[in-house]
PDB file with SEQRES, HELIX, SHEET and CRYST1 records, atoms N, CA, C and O in Angstrom:
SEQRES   1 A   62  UNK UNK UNK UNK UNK UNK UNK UNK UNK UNK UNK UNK UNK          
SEQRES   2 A   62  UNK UNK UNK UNK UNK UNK UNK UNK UNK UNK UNK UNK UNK          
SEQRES   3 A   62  UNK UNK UNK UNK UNK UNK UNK UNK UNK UNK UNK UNK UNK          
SEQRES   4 A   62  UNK UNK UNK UNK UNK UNK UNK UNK UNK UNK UNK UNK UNK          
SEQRES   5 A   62  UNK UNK UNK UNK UNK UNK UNK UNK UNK UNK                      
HELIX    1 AA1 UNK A    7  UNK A   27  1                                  21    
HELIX    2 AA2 UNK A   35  UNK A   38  1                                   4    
HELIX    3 AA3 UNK A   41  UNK A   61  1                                  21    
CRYST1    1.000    1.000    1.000  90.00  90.00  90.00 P 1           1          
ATOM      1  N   UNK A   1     103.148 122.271  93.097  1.00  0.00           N  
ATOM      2  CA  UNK A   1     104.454 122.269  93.717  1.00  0.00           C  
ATOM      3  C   UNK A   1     104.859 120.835  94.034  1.00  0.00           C  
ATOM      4  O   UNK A   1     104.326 120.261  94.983  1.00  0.00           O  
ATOM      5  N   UNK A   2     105.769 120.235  93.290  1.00  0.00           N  
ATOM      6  CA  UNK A   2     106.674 118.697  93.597  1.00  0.00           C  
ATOM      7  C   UNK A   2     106.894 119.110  94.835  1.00  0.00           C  
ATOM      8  O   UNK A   2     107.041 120.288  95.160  1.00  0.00           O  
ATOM      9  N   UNK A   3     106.929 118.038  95.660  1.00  0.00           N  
ATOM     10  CA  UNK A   3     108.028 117.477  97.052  1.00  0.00           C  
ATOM     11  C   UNK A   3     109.181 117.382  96.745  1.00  0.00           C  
ATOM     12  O   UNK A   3     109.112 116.979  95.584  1.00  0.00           O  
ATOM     13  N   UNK A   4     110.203 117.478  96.993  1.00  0.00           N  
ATOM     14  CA  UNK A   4     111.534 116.935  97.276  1.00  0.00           C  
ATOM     15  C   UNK A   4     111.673 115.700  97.808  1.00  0.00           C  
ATOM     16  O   UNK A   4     111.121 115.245  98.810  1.00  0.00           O  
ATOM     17  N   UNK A   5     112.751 114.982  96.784  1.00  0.00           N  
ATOM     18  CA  UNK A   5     112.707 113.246  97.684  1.00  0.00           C  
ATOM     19  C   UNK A   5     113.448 113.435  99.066  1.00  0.00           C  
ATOM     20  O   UNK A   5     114.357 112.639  99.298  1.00  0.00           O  
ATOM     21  N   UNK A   6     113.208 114.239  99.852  1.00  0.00           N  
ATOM     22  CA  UNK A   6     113.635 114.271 101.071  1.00  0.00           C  
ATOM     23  C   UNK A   6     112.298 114.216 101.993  1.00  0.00           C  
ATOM     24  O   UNK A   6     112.177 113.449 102.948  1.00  0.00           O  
ATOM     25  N   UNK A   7     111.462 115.003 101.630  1.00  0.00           N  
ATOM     26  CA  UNK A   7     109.957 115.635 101.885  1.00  0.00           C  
ATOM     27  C   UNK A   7     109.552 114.392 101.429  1.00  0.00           C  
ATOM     28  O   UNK A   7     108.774 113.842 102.208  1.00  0.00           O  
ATOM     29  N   UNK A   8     109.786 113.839 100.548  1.00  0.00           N  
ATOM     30  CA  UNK A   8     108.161 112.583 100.338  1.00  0.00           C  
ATOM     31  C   UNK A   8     108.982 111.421 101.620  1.00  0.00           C  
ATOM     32  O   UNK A   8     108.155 110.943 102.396  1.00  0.00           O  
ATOM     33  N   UNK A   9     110.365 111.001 101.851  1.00  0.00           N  
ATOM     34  CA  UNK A   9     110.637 110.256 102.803  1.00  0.00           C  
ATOM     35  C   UNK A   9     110.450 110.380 104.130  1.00  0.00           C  
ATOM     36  O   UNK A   9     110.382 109.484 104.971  1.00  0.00           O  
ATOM     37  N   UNK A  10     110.353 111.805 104.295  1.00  0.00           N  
ATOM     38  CA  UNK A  10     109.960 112.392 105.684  1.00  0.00           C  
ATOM     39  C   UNK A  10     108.217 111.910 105.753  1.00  0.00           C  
ATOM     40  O   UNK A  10     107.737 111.160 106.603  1.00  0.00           O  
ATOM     41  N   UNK A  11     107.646 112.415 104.882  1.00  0.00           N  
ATOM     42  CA  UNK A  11     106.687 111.587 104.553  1.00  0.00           C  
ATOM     43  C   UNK A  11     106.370 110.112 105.050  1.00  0.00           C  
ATOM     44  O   UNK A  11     105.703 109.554 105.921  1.00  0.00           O  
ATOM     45  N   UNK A  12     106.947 109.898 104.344  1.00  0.00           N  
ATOM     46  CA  UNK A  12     106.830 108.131 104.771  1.00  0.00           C  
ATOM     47  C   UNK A  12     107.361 107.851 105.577  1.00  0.00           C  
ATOM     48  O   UNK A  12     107.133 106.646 105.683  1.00  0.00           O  
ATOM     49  N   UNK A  13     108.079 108.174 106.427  1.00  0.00           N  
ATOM     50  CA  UNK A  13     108.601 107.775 107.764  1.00  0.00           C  
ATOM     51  C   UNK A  13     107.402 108.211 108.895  1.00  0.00           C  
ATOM     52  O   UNK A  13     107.240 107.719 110.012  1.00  0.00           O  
ATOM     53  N   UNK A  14     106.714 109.159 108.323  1.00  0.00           N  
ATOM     54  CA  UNK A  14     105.730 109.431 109.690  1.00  0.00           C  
ATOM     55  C   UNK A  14     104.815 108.693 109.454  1.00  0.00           C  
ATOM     56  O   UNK A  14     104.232 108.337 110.479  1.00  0.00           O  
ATOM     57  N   UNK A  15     104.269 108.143 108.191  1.00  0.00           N  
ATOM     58  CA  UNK A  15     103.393 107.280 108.213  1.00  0.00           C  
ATOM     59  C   UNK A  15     103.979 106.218 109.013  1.00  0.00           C  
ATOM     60  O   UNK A  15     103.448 105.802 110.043  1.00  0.00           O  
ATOM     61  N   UNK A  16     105.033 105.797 108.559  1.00  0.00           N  
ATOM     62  CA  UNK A  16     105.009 104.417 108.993  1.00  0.00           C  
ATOM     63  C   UNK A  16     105.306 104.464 110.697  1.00  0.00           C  
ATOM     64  O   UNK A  16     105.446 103.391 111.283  1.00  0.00           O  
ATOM     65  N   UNK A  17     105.397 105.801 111.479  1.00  0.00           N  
ATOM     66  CA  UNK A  17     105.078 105.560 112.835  1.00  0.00           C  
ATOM     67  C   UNK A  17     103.946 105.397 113.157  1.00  0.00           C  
ATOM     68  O   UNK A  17     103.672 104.660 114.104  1.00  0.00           O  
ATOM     69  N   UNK A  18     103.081 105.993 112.505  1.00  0.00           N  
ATOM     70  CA  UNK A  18     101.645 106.441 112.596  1.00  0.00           C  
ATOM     71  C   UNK A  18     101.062 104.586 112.646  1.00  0.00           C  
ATOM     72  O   UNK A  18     100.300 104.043 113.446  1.00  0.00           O  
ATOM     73  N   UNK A  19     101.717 104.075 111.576  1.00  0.00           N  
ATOM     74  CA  UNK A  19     100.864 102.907 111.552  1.00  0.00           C  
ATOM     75  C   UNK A  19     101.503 101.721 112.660  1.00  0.00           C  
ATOM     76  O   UNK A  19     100.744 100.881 113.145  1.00  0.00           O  
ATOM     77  N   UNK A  20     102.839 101.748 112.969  1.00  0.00           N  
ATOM     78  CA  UNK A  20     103.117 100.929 113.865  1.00  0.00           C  
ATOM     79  C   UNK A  20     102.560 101.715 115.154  1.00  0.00           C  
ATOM     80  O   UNK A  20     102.404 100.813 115.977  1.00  0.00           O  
ATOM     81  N   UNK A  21     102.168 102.959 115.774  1.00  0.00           N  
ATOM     82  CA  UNK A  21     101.376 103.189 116.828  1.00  0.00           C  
ATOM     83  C   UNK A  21      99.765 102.513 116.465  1.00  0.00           C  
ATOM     84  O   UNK A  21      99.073 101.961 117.321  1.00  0.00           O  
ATOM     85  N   UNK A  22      99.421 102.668 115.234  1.00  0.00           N  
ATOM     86  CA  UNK A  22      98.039 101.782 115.324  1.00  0.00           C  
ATOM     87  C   UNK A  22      98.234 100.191 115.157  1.00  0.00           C  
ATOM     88  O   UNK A  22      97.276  99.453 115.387  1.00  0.00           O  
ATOM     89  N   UNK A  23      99.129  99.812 114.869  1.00  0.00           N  
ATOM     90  CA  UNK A  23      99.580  98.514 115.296  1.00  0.00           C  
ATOM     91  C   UNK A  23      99.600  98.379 116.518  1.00  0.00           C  
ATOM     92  O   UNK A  23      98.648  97.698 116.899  1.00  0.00           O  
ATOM     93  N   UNK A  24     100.488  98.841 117.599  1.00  0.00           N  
ATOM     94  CA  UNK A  24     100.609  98.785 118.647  1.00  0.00           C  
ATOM     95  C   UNK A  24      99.314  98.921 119.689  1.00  0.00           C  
ATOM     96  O   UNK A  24      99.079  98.341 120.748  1.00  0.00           O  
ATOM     97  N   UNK A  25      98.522  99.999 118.895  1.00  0.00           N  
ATOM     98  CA  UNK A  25      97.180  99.572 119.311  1.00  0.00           C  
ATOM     99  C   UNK A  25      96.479  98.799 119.614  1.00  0.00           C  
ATOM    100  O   UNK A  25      95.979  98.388 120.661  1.00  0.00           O  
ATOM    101  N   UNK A  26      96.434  98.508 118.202  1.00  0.00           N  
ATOM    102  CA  UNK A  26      95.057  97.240 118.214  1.00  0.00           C  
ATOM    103  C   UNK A  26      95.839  95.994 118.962  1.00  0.00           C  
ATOM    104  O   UNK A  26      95.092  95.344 119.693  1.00  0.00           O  
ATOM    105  N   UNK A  27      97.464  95.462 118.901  1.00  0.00           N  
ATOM    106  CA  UNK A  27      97.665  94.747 119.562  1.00  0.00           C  
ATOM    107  C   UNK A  27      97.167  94.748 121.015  1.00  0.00           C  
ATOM    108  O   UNK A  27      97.159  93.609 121.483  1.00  0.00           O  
ATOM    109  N   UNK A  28      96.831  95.513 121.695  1.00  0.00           N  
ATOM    110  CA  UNK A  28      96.621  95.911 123.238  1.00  0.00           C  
ATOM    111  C   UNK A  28      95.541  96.057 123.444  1.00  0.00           C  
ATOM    112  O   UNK A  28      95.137  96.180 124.600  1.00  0.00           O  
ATOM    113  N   UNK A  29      94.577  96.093 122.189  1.00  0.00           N  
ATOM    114  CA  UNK A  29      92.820  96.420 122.698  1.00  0.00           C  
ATOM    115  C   UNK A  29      92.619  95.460 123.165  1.00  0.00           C  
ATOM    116  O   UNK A  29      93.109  94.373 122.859  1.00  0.00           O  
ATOM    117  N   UNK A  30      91.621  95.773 124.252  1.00  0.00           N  
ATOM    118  CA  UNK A  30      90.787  94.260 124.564  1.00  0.00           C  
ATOM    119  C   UNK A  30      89.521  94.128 123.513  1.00  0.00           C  
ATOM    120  O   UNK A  30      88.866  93.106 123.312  1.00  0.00           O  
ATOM    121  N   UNK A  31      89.340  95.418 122.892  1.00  0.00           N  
ATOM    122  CA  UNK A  31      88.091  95.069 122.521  1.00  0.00           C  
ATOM    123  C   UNK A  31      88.320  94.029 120.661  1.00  0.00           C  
ATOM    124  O   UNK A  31      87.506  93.711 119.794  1.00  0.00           O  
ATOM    125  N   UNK A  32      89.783  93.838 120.802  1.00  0.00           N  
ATOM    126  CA  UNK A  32      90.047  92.627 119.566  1.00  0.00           C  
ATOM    127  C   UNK A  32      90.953  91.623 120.022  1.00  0.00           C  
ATOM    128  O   UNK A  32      92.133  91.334 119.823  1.00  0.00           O  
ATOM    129  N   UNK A  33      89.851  91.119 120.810  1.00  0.00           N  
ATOM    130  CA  UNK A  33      90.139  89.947 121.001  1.00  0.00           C  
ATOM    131  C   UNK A  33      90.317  88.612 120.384  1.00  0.00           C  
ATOM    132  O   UNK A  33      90.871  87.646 120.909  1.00  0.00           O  
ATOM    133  N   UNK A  34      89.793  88.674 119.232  1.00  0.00           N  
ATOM    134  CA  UNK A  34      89.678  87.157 118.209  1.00  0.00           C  
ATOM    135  C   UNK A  34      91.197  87.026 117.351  1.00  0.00           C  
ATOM    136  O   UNK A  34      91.790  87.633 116.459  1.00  0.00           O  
ATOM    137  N   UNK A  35      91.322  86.310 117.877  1.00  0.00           N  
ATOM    138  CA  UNK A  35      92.955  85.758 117.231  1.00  0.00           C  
ATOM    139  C   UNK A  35      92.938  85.796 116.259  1.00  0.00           C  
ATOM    140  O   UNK A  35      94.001  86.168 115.761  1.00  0.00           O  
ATOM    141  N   UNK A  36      91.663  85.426 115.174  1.00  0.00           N  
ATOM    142  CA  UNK A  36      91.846  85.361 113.837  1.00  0.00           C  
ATOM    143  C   UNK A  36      92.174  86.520 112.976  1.00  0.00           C  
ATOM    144  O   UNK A  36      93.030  86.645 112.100  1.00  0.00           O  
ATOM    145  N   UNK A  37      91.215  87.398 113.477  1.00  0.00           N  
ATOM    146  CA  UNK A  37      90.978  88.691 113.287  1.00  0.00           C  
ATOM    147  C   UNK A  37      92.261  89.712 113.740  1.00  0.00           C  
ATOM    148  O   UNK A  37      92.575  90.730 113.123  1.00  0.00           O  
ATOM    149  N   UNK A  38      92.768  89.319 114.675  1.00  0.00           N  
ATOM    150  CA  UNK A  38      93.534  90.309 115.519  1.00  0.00           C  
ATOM    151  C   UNK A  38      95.284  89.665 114.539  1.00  0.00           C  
ATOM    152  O   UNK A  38      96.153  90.446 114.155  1.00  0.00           O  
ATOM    153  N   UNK A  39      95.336  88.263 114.382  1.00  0.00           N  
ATOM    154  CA  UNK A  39      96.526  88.399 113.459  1.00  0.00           C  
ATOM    155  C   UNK A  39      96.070  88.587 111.971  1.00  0.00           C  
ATOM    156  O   UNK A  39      97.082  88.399 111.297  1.00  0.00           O  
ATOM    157  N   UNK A  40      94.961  88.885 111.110  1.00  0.00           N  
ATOM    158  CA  UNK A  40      94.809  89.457 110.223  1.00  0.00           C  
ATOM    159  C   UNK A  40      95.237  91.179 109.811  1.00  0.00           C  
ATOM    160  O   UNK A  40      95.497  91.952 108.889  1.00  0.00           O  
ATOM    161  N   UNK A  41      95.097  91.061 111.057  1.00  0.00           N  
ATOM    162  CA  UNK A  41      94.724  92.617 111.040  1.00  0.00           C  
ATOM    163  C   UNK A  41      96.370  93.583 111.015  1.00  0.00           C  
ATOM    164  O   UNK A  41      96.670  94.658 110.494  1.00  0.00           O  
ATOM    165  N   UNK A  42      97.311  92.395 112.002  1.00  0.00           N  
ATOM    166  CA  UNK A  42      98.554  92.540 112.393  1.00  0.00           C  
ATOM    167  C   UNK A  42      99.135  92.119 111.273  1.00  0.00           C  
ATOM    168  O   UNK A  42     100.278  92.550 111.124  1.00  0.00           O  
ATOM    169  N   UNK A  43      98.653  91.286 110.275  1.00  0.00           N  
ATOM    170  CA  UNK A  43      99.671  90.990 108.673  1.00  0.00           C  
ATOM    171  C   UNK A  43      99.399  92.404 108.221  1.00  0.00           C  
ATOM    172  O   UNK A  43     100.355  93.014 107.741  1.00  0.00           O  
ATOM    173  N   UNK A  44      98.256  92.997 108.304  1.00  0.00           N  
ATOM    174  CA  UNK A  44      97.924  94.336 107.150  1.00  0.00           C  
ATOM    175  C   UNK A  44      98.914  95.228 107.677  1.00  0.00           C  
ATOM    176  O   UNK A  44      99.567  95.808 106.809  1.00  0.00           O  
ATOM    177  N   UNK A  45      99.160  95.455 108.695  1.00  0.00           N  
ATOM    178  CA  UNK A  45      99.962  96.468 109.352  1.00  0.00           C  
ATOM    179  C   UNK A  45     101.129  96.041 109.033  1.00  0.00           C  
ATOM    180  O   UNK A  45     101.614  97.019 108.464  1.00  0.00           O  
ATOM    181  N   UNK A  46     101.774  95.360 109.025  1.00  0.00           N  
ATOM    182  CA  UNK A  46     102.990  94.758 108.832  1.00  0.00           C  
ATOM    183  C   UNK A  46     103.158  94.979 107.092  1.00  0.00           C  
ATOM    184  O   UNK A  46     103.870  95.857 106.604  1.00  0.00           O  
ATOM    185  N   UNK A  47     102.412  94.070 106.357  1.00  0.00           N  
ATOM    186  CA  UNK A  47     102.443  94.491 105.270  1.00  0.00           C  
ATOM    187  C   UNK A  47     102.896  96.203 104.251  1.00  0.00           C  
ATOM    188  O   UNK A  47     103.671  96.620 103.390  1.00  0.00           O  
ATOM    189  N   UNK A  48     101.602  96.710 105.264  1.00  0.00           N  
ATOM    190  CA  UNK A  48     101.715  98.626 104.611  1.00  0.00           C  
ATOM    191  C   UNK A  48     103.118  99.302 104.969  1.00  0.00           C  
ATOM    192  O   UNK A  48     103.667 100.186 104.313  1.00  0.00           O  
ATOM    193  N   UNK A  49     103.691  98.575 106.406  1.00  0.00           N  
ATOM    194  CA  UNK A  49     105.110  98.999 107.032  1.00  0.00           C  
ATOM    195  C   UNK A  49     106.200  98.953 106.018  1.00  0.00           C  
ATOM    196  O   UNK A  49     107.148  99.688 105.742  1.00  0.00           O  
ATOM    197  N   UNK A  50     105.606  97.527 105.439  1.00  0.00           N  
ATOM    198  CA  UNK A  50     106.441  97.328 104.472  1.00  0.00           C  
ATOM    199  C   UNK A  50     106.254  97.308 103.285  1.00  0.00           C  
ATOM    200  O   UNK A  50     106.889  96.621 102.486  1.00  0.00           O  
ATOM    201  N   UNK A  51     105.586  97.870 103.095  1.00  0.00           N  
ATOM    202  CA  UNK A  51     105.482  98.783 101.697  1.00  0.00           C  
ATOM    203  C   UNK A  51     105.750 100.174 101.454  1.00  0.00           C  
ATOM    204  O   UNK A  51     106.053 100.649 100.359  1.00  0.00           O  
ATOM    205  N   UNK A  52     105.594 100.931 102.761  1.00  0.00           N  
ATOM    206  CA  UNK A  52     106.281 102.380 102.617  1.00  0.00           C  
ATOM    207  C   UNK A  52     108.018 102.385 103.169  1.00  0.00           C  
ATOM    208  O   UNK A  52     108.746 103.377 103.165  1.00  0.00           O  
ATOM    209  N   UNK A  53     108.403 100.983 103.624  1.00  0.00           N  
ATOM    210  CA  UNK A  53     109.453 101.029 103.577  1.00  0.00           C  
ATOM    211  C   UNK A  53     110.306 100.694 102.265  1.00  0.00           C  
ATOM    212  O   UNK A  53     111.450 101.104 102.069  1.00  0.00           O  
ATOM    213  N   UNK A  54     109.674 100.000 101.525  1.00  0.00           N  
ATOM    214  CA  UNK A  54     109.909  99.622 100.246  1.00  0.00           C  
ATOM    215  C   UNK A  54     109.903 101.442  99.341  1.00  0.00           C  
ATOM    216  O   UNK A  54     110.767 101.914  98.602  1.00  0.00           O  
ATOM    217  N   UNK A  55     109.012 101.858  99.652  1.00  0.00           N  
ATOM    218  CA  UNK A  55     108.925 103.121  99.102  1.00  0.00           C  
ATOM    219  C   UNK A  55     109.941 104.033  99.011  1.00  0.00           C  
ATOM    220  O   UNK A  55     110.157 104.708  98.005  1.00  0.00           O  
ATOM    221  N   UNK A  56     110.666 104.086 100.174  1.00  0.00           N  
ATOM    222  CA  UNK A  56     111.366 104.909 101.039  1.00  0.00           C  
ATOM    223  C   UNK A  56     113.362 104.258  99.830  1.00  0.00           C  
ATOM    224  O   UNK A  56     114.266 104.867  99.258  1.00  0.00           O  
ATOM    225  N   UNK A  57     113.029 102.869 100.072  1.00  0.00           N  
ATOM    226  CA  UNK A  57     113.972 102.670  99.483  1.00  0.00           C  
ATOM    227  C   UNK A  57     114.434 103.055  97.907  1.00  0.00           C  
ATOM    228  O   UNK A  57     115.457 103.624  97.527  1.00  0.00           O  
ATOM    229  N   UNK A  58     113.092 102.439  96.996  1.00  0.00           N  
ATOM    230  CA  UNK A  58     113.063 103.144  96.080  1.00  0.00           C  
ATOM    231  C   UNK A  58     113.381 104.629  95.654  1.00  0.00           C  
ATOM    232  O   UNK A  58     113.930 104.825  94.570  1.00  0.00           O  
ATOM    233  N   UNK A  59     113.009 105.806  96.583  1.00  0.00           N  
ATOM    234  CA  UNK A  59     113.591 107.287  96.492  1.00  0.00           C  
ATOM    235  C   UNK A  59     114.714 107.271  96.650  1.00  0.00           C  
ATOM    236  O   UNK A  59     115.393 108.121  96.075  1.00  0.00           O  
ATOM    237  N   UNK A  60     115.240 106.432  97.372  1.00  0.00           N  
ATOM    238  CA  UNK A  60     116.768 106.376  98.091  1.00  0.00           C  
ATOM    239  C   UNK A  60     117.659 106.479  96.897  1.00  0.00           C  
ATOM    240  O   UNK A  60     118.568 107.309  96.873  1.00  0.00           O  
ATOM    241  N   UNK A  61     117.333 105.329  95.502  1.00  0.00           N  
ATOM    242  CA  UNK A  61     117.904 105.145  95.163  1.00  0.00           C  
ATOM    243  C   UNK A  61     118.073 106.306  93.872  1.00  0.00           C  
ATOM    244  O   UNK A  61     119.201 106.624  93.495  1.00  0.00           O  
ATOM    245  N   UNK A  62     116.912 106.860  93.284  1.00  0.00           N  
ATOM    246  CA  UNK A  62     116.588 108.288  92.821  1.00  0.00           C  
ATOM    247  C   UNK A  62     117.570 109.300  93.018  1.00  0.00           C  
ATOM    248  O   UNK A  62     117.345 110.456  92.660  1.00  0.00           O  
TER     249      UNK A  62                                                      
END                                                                             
């Protein structure tokens, strides 16, 4: 059974809360504390945000 490009964007919109709440996370742990690590970690998140937003656009245009 296909999704509907409505269903795969709904889709990707919950991911991408899902991942800015684990963004928002790890920003606030204490237990990642190392700057290096902690803005590595904050490009990946940022990155995937924006890649299922990229996604999202692409269906759009479908």
């Amino acid at each position: 059974m296909d999704l509907s490009i409505e269903q795969k964007i709904e889709i990707l919109e919950h991911e991408i809360k899902n991942l800015e709440y684990g963004k928002q996370w790890y920003s606030n742990s204490p237990l990642h504390s190392n700057q290096l690590k902690r803005t590595i970690q904050m490009n990946a998140y940022d990155n995937r945000i924006q890649d299922k937003y990229k996604q999202i656009k692409k269906l759009s245009k479908s």
